[in-house]
C-alpha positions in Angstrom: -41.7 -29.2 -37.6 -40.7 -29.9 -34.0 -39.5 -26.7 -31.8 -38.3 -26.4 -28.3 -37.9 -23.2 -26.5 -34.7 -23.4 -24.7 -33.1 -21.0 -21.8 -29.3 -20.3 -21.1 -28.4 -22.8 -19.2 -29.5 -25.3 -21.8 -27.9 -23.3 -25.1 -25.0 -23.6 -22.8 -25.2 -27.4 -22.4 -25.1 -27.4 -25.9 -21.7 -26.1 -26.8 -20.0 -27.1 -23.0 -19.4 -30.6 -22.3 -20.6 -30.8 -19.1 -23.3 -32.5 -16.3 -26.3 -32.5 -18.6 -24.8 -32.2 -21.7 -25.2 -35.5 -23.1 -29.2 -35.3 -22.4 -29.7 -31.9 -23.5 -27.8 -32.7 -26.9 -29.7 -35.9 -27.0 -33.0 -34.1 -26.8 -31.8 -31.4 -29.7 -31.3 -34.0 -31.9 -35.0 -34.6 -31.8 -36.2 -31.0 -32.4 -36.0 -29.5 -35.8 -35.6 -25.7 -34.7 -34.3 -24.4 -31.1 -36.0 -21.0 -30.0 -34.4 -18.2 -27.0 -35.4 -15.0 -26.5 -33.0 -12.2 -27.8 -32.3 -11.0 -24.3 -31.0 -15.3 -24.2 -29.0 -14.1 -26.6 -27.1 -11.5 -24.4 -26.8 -13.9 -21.7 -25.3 -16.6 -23.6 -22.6 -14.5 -24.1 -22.2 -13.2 -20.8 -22.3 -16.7 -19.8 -19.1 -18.0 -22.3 -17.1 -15.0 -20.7 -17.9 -15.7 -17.5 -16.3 -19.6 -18.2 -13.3 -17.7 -20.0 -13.0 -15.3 -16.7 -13.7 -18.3 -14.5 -10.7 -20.5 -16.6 -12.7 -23.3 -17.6 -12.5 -21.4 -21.5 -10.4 -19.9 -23.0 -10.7 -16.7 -25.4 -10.4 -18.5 -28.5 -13.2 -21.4 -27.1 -15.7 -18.5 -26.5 -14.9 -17.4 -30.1 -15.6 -20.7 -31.5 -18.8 -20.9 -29.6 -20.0 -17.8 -30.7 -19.0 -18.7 -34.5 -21.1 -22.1 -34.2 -24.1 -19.8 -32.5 -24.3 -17.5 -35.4 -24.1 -20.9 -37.7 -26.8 -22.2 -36.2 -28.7 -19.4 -36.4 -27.7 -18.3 -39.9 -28.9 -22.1 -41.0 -32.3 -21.7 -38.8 -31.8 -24.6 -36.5 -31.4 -21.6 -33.7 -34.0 -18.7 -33.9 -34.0 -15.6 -31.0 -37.7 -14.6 -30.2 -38.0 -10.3 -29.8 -38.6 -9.1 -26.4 -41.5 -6.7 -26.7 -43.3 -4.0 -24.5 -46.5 -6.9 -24.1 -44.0 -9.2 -22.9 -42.3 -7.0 -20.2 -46.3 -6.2 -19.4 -46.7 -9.6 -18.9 -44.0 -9.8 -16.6 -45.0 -6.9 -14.4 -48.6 -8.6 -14.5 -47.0 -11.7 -13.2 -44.7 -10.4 -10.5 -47.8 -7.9 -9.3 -50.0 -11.3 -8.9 -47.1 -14.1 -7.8 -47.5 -15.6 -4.2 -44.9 -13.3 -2.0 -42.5 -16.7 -1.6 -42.1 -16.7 -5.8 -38.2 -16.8 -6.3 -38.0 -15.4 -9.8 -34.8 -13.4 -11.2 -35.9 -10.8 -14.0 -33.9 -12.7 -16.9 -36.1 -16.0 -15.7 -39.3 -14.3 -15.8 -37.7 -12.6 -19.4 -37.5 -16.3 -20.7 -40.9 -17.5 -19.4 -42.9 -14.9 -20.7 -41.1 -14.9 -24.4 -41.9 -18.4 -24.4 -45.7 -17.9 -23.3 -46.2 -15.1 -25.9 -44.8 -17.0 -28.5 -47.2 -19.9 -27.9 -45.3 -22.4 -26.4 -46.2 -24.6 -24.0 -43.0 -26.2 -22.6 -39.5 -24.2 -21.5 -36.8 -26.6 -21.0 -34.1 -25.4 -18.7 -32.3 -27.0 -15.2 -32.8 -23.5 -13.1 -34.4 -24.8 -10.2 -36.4 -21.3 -9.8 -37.0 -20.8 -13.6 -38.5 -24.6 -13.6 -40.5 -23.7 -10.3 -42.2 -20.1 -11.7 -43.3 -22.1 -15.2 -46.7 -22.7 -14.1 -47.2 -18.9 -13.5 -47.0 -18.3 -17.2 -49.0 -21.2 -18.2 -45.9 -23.2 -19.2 -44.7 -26.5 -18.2 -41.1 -26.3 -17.3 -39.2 -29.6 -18.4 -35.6 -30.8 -17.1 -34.2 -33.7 -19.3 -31.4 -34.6 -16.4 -31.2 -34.7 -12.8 -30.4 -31.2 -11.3 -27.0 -31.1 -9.2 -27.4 -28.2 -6.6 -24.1 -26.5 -7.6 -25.1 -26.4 -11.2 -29.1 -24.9 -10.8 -28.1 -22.3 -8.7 -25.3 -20.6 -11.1 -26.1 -17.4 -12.3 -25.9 -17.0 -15.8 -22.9 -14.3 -16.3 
């Protein structure tokens, strides 16, 4: 069985038609079960309002997205990984320890660690910073299209 652990940004490419869809939907084809963290879970949604309160959704688009989330998941192509009180350890053990030029947001470092402590090696994602802080949890961070500067520096939500 192949897996991938994917953040936001690329669940998002998955239901949005938009730069790096095509790739990101390309490279899910190829993997048998999609993993987030649960706290992904939260910002995923957070992230389809935001395109709703932007205008680039509307209501019932966010609705449909969310039904096709809880379809993949209820079929197990999509599984959310717990966030637990080692991995938020691991995170203050990694932000204690990180080089004082580290640009890590908490939600980034949330994704990285729940990928490390669930034994994956690879986080695929286009967040410039999230890519960039991979090696501090032991992970290789993997892009599968170019990154456009407007679209890695969004915040999720």
């Amino acid at each position: 069985m192949t897996t991938a652990y994917y953040d936001t940004s690329y669940l998002l490419k998955l239901q949005l038609m938009e730069v790096g869809s095509a790739e990101v939907l390309s490279h899910a084809c190829t993997v048998d079960v999609i993993f987030c963290s649960l706290h992904g879970r939260a910002e995923f949604v957070s992230a389809c309002h935001r395109k709703v309160r932007e205008r680039q959704a509307t209501l019932i688009q966010l609705q449909a997205m969310l039904a096709q989330t809880h379809a993949d998941t209820a079929a197990g192509a999509l599984k959310w990984l717990p966030v637990t009180e080692s991995l938020i350890e691991h995170v203050e053990h990694i932000f204690s320890t990180a080089p004082s030029d580290t640009f890590l947001r908490a939600a980034d470092a949330m994704h990285l660690a729940c990928a490390a402590g669930h034994g994956f090696t690879e986080i695929y994602s286009n967040d410039r910073h999230l890519l960039a802080a991979a090696p501090l949890f032991g992970l290789v961070g993997v892009n599968r299209f170019p990154m456009i500067e407007k679209a890695q520096d969004q915040h999720l939500g």
